[in-house]
Backbone as a ProteinNet text record, in pm:
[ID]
protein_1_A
[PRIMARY]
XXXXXXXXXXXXXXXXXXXXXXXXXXXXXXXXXXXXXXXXXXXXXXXXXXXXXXXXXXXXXXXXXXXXXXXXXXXXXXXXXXXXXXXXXXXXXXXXXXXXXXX
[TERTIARY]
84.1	0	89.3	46.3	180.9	68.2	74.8	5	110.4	34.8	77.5	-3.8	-58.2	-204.6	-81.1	30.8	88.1	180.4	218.1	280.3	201.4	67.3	3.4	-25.6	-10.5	-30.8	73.1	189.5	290	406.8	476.5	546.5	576.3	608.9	646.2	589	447.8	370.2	406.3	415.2	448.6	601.7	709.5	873.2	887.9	752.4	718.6	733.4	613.1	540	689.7	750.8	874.7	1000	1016.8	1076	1023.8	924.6	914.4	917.7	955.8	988	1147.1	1178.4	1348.1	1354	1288.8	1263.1	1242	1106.6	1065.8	1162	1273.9	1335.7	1475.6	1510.6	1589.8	1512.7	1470.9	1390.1	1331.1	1265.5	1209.4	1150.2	1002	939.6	791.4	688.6	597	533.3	490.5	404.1	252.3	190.5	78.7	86.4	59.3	62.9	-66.9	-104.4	-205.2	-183.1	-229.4	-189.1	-368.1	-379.6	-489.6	-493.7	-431.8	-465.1	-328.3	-265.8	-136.1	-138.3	-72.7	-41.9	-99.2	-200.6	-228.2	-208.8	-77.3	-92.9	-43.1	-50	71.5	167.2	300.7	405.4	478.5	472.7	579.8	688.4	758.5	885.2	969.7	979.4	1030.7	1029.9	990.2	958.4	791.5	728.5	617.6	501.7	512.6	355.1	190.5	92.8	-10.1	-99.2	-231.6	-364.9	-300.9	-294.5	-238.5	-379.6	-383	-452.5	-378.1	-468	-378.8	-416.8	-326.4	-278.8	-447.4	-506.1	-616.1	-740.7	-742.4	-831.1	-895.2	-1015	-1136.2	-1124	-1086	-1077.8	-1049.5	-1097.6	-1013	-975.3	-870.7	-845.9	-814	-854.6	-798.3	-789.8	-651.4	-562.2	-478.8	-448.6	-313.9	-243.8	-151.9	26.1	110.5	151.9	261.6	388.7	439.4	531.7	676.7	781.3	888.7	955.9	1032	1095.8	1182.4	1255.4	1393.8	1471.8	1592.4	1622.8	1747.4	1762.2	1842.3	1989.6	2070	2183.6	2198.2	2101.4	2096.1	2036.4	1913.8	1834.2	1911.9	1967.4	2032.2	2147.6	2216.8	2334.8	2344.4	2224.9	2174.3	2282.9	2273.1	2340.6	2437.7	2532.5	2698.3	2791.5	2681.7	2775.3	2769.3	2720.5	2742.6	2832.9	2831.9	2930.8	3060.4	3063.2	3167.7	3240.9	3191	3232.4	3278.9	3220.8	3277.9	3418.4	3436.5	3565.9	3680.1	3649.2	3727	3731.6	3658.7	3674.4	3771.3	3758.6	3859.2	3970	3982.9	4110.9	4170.5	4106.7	4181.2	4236.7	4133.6	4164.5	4326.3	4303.8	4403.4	4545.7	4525	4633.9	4701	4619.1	4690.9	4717.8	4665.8	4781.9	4850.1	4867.5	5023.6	5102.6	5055.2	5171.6	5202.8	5101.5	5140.9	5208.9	5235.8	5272.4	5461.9	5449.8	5607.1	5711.2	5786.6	5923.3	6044.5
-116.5	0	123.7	204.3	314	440.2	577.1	732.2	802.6	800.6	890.4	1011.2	1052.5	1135	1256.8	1300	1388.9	1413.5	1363.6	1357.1	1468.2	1478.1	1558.5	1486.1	1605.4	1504	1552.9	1494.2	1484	1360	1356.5	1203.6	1136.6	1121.9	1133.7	980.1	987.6	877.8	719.7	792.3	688.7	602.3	704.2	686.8	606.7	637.9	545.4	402.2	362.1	268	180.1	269.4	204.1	156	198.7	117	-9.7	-5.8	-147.6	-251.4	-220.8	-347.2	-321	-263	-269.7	-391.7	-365.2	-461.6	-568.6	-579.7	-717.1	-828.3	-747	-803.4	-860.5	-768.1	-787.9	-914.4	-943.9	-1015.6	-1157.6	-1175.2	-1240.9	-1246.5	-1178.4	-1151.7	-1130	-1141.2	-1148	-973.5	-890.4	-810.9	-737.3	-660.7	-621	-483.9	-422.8	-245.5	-188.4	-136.5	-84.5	114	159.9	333.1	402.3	510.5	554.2	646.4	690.5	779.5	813.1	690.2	692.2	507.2	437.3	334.8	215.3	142.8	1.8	-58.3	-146.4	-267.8	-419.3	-522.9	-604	-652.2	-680.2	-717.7	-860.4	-916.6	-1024.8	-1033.7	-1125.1	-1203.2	-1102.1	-1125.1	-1081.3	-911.5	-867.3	-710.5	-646.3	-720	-717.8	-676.2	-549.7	-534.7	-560.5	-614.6	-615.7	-576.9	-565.6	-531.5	-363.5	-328.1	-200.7	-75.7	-13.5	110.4	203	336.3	452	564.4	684.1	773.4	834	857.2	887.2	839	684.5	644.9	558.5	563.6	516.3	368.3	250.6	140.7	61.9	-114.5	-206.7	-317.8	-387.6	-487	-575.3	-730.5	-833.7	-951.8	-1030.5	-1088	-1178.4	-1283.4	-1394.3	-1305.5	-1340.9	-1284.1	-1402.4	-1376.3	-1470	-1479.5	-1536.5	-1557.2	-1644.2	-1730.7	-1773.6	-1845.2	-1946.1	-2020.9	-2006.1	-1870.1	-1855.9	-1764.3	-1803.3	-1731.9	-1628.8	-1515.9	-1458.5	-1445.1	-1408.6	-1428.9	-1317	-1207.1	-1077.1	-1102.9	-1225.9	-1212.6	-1325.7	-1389.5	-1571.3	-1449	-1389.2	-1312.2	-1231.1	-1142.1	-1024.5	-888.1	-805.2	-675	-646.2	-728.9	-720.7	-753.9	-819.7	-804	-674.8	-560.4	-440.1	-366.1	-379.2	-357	-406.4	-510.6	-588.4	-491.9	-486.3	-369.1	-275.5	-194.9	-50.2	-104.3	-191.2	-230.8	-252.7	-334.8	-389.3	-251.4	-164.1	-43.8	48.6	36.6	142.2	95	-47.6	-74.4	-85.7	-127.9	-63.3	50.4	139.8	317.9	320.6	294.2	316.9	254	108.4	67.9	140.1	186.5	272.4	409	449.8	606.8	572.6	469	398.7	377.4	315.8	302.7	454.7	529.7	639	756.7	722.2	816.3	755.3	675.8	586	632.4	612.1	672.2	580.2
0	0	0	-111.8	-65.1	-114.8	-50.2	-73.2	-158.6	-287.6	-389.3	-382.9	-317	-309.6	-306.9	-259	-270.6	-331.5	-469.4	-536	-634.3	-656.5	-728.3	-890.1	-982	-1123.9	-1191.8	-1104.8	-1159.1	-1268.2	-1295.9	-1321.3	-1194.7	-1105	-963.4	-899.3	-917.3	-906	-979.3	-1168.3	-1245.1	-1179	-1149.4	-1122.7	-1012.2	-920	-755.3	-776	-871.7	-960.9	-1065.1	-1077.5	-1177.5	-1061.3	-954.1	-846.7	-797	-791.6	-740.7	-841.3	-981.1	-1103.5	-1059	-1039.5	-924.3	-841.5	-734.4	-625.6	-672.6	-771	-797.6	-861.4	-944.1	-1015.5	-920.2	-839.2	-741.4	-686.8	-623.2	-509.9	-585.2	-689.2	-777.9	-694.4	-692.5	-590.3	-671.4	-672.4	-719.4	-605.9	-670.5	-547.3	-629	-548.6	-568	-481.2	-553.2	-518.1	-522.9	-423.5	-407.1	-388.5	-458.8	-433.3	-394.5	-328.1	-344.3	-437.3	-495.3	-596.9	-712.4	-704.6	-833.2	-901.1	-885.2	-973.6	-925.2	-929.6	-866.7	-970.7	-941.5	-1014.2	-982.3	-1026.7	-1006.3	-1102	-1046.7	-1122.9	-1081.6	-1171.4	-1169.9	-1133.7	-1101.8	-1057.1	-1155.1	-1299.8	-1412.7	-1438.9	-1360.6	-1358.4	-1449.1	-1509.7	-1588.6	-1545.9	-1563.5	-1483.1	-1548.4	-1458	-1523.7	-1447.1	-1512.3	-1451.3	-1398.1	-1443.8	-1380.6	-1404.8	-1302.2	-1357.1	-1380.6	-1452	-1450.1	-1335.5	-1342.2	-1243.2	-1203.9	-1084.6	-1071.5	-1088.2	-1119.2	-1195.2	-1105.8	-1054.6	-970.2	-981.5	-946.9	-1003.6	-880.8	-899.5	-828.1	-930.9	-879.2	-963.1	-899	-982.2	-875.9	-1005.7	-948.2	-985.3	-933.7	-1017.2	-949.2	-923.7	-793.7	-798.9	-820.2	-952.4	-991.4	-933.6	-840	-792.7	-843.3	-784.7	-822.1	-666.7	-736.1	-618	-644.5	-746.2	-712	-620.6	-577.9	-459	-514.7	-556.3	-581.4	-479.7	-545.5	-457.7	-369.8	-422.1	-370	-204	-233.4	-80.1	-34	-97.2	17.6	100.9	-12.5	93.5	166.7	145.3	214.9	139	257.3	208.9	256.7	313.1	309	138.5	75.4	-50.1	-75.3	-75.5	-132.8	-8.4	116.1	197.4	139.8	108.2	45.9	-74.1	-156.4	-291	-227.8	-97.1	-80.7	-19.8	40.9	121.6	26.3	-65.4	-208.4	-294.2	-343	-404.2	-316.1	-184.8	-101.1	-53.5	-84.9	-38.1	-187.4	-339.9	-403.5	-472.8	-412.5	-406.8	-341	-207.1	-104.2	-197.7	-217.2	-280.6	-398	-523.7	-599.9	-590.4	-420.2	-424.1	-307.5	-279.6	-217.7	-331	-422.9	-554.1	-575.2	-604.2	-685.2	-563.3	-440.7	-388.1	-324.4	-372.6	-305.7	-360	-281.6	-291.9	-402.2
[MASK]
+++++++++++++++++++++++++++++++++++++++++++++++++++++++++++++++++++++++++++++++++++++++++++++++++++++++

């Protein structure tokens, strides 16, 4: 459930609505979005959205949520792999202005 009601009638709403095919795809995650007054729709595992309404539009919809039994490596590992990158990116920062600063 998410309030787009203050976003206005802007793009803002649609860009809300285009994050969670982020997530979904991350996650292989099947979800269903409910807005009161911007994007209800649902999207697939695959990022695909369907049954969708548009921005303002008086409506309900109802639908399978297609889901997936795959487990991305993103959710088995959680979020130290991206901790991981900043450590490996700064220690090889650090390492090449040790090269570049040696005597």
């Amino acid at each position: 459930m998410t309030n787009d009601a203050w976003f206005g009638n802007t793009s803002a709403p649609a860009q809300h609505a285009s994050h969670l095919v982020l997530r979904t795809i991350e996650t292989r995650m099947g979800v269903a979005r409910a807005a009161n007054s911007g994007i209800t729709e649902f999207v697939d595992p695959l990022g695909r959205a369907y049954a969708a309404t548009k921005l303002n539009e008086a409506a309900s919809i109802v639908g399978a949520l297609r889901t997936s039994d795959v487990i991305p490596l993103y959710v088995r590992l959680g979020d130290w792999v991206g901790t991981l990158v900043v450590v490996l990116t700064l220690a090889g920062a650090g390492f090449l202005l040790k090269r570049r600063f040696r005597p």
